[in-house]
Structure formats: structure tokens, C-alpha cells
N, C-alpha and C positions, 0 to 999 in steps of 0.2 A: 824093726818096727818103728826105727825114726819119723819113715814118713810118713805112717800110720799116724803117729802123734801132731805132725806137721799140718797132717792132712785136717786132722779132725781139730784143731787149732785154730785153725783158719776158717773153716765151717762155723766154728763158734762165733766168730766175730761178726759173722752174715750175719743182721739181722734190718727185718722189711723198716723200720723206723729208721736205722742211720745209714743202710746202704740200698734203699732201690728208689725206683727212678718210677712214679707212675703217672702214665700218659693215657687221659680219657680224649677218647675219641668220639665226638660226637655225631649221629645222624652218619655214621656206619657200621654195619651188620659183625662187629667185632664179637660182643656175646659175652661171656663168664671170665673171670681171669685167676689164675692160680694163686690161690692163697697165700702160698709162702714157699720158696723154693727150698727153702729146709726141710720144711715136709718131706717132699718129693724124692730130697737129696740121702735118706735116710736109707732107704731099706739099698741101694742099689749099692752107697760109699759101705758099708757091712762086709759087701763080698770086693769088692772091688779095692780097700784099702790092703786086704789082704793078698788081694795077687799083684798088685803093682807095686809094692814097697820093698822090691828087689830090683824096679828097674836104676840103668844107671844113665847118665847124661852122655854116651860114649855111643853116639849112634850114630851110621854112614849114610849119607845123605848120596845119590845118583841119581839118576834121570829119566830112570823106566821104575825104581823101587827102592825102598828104603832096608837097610839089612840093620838090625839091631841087633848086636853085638853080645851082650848079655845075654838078651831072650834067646838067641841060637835061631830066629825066627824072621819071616819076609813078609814084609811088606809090601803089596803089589797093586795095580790099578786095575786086577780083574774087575770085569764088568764096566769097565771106560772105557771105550772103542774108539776115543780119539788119541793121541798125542796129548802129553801133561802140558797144561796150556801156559803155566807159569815157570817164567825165563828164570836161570839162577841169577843170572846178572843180566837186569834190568838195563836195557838201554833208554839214552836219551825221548828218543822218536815213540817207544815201547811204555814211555812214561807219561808223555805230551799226551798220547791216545786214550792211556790210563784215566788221566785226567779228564780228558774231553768227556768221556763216559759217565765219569762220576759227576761231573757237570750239569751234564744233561739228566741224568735220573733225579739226582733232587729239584730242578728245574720242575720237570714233570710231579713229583711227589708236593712240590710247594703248590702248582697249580692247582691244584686237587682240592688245598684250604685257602685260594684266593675268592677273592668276591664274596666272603663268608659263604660260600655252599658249604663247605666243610668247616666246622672248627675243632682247632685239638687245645688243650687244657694239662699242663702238664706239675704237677705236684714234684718238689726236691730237684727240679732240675738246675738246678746250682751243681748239687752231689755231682751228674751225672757229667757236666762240663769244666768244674775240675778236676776231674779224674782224667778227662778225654787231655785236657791239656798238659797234665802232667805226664812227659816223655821220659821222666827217670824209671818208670816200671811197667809192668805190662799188664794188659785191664783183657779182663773178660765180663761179657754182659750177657744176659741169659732173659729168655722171651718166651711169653707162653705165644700159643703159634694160633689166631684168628684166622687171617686169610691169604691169602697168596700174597698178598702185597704188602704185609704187614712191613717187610723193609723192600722197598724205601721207604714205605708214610712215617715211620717210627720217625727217622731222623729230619723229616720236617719241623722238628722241634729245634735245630740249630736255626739261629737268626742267619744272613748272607754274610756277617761276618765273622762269626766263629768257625761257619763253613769248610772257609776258604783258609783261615789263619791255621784249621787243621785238617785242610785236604789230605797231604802227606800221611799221617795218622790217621785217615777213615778207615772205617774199620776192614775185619776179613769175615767172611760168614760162611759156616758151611751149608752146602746146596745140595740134593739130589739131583742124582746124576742126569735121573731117565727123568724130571721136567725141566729142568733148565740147560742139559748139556745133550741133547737129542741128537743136534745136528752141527757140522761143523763151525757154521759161522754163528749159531745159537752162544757155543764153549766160547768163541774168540771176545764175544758182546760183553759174557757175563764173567769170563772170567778178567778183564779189561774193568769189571767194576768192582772188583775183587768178591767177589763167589768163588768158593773154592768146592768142587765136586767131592761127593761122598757116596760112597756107592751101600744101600740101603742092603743090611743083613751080613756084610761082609765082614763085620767087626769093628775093633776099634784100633788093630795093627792096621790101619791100609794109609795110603798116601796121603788123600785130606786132609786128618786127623795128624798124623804127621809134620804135615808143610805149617797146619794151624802151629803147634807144639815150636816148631821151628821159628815163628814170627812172632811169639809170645816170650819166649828169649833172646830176640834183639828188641822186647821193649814196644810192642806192636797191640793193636786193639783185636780183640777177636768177639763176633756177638755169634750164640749159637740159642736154636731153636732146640731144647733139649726134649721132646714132648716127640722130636722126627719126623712131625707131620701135621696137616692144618686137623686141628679137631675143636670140637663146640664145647669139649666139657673135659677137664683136666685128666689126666693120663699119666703113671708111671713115666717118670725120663729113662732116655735112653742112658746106660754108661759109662760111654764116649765122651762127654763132660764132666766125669771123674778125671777123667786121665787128663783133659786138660787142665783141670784144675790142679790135681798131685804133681805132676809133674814136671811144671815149674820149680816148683818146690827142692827139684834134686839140681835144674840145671843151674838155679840164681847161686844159692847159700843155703849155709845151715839155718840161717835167720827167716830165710825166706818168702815163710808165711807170711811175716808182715811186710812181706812188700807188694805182693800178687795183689789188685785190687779186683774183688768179683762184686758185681752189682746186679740187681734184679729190673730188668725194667718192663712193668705190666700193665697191660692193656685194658682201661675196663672201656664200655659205654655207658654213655646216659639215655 
């Protein structure tokens, strides 16, 4: 029951005053934004502290599936029909393109709020940029989900030089499979801007959830839409951001909780 206690520890410390990030978006169809992700976090971390607080940091990482050792259980990419689009070792050329990607999407997302056609207004965003810059631990951020495009426009809130000083560190997100990963050169676009496929119904063993878990313990950003779909009015989380969140917890330290930084950052309109 350590991580049980770990778990709900660290939950304590959330709170929407000293840890979220809120970004009003103005003059678009964004709508309602989730009150408090403590709320949300409550009824699902109930059941879910109690079946993960046996897992252990001791998991086999391959290249079709993940075999978790403890659990006696598989991991697999059922319902992804392509090739795992993420290289274990990153090449040079594989990184340059990375880049170019993520370049060009906030390009377009800042265009969005040039000319004042758009403006965005953004409350604690200090919180939310030192956090992003601090590379001793690993950040996860969590979004109620308005519209398709909610990321990139989120991150139009870095100025061109925080950008770029934490390109390397931008973040990882999980994506469903069947609208961003459809087609082959769709997977190669989005997963080049770090989307990571999640295949909707399959659980929270599968590969996505996994690779996230895996870049969260070399100290890596993850932001997840925990809601699993765009909707107008606040919803049960999925929880698959239990796990991300506990489960740090076993691979860092005993201490661990205080180093994981989780943040809230929400969406309203005016």
C-alpha cells in the first residue's frame, strides 16, 4: 500500500491555486472548463490505487510490445495497423525532422493569435514555465479537451524564445489512433511532433501509455487529455492518467511524490 499512500500524497499537493495553468481563449468556440481536476481524480484513483500498487519499475521494453514482468501481462499495439512510429534510438536526421515539425506547428498555432484575430490571456503562466524548464524531474499537464486543436493553440502561450530554449523538452501527448494515426504518412507527421497513438477502449496496458510512462522517467513532459475526447461539458477521466501519474512514483524513489510535477492547465472562454 506504499503507493497507495505515495499516490494520494501527491494528489494532495494538486491544488488549482498553486499548481494549474489557466489559459482563456478568446473569440473561440472553447466553452466550459473543468473545475478542478481533483474532482475528477477522485472516484477513478479509489479503484485504481488499489490495483496498481503492486506494480514494479522492472518492465521489458521491444518493438512490437511491452511484457510487464510483475503483471504476468502484454502489452500490444492491437488496433494500430501501422509500425510503432517511435525509434528507440533517435537518430541525428530523425531528430532534425522532429524539430522541423514542431517548428512549423507552433508557427501555425501562433498564427492563429497574430493580428489580434485571436487573443489568448493566460493566468500563472510563470507556474507553468518553470516547471517546463526545470529538466531535473518529470511534468505531466492535464487539459480539459474543447476542440480538436486545443494542442497546438495551448502552447501558443510560449513567447519564440522559450520555444525554442525548450524545444528538446516539448512535450509528449497522447492521441487516438483512428484520427490522427489513419494513414501512413498522417502516423510519420504526428508522430515527428510527438503524438503518441492510444488506441481508444484497449486499456491502460497498451504501448502509448507505456512509451508515455517510459519518457516520464528519463525526466520528459507528458500533457494528456484525460476526458479522452473533445466534449462541451465536463466528463469522468479516463484512468490511464492514474497510471501515469502512480507510477512514476515506483520508478524515481521512495520520495518520489515530491518530485513528479502534475499541473492543471484549463481552458476557459470569454
Amino acid at each position: 500500500m506504499a503507493s497507495h499512500k505515495k499516490l494520494k500524497q501527491l494528489l494532495a499537493i494538486v491544488s488549482l491555486s498553486d499548481f494549474s495553468v489557466m489559459v482563456l481563449l478568446r473569440q473561440l468556440n472553447y466553452g466550459l472548463i473543468l473545475s478542478s481536476c481533483l474532482k475528477y481524480f477522485q472516484f477513478p484513483l479509489r479503484t485504481l490505487t488499489r490495483r496498481y500498487h503492486h506494480f514494479t519499475n522492472k518492465v521489458k521494453f521491444s518493438n512490437e510490445r511491452f511484457i510487464s514482468l510483475q503483471m504476468g501481462g502484454i502489452s500490444t499495439t492491437d488496433g494500430f495497423k501501422f509500425a510503432w512510429p517511435f525509434p528507440r534510438k533517435p537518430s541525428l536526421l530523425y531528430k532534425i525532422k522532429s524539430r522541423a515539425v514542431m517548428i512549423m506547428v507552433e508557427t501555425f498555432a501562433k498564427s492563429l493569435f497574430a493580428l489580434n484575430l485571436n487573443r489568448i490571456t493566460v493566468i500563472n503562466r510563470e507556474r507553468l514555465i518553470r516547471l517546463v524548464v526545470d529538466r531535473t524531474r518529470p511534468l505531466i499537464t492535464v487539459a480539459n479537451h474543447r476542440c480538436m486543436i486545443d494542442d497546438p493553440l495551448v502552447w501558443a502561450l510560449f513567447s519564440w524564445r522559450e520555444f525554442f530554449a525548450n524545444l528538446s523538452r516539448c512535450r509528449y501527448t497522447l492521441t487516438a489512433h483512428n484520427i490522427c494515426f489513419t494513414k501512413a504518412w498522417h502516423t510519420t507527421l504526428f508522430s515527428l511532433g510527438r503524438c503518441v497513438p492510444v488506441v481508444r477502449g484497449a486499456g491502460v496496458r497498451q504501448k502509448g501509455v507505456d512509451f508515455c510512462i517510459e519518457k516520464l522517467a528519463d525526466n520528459n513532459w507528458v500533457h494528456v487529455f484525460p476526458e479522452g475526447k473533445v466534449t462541451p461539458h465536463p466528463i469522468r477521466i479516463k484512468w490511464g492518467v492514474a497510471r501515469l501519474v502512480g507510477y512514476p512514483s515506483v520508478v524515481l524513489s521512495e520520495f518520489s511524490f515530491s518530485c513528479l510535477s502534475v499541473i492543471h492547465v484549463c481552458l476557459f472562454v470569454l
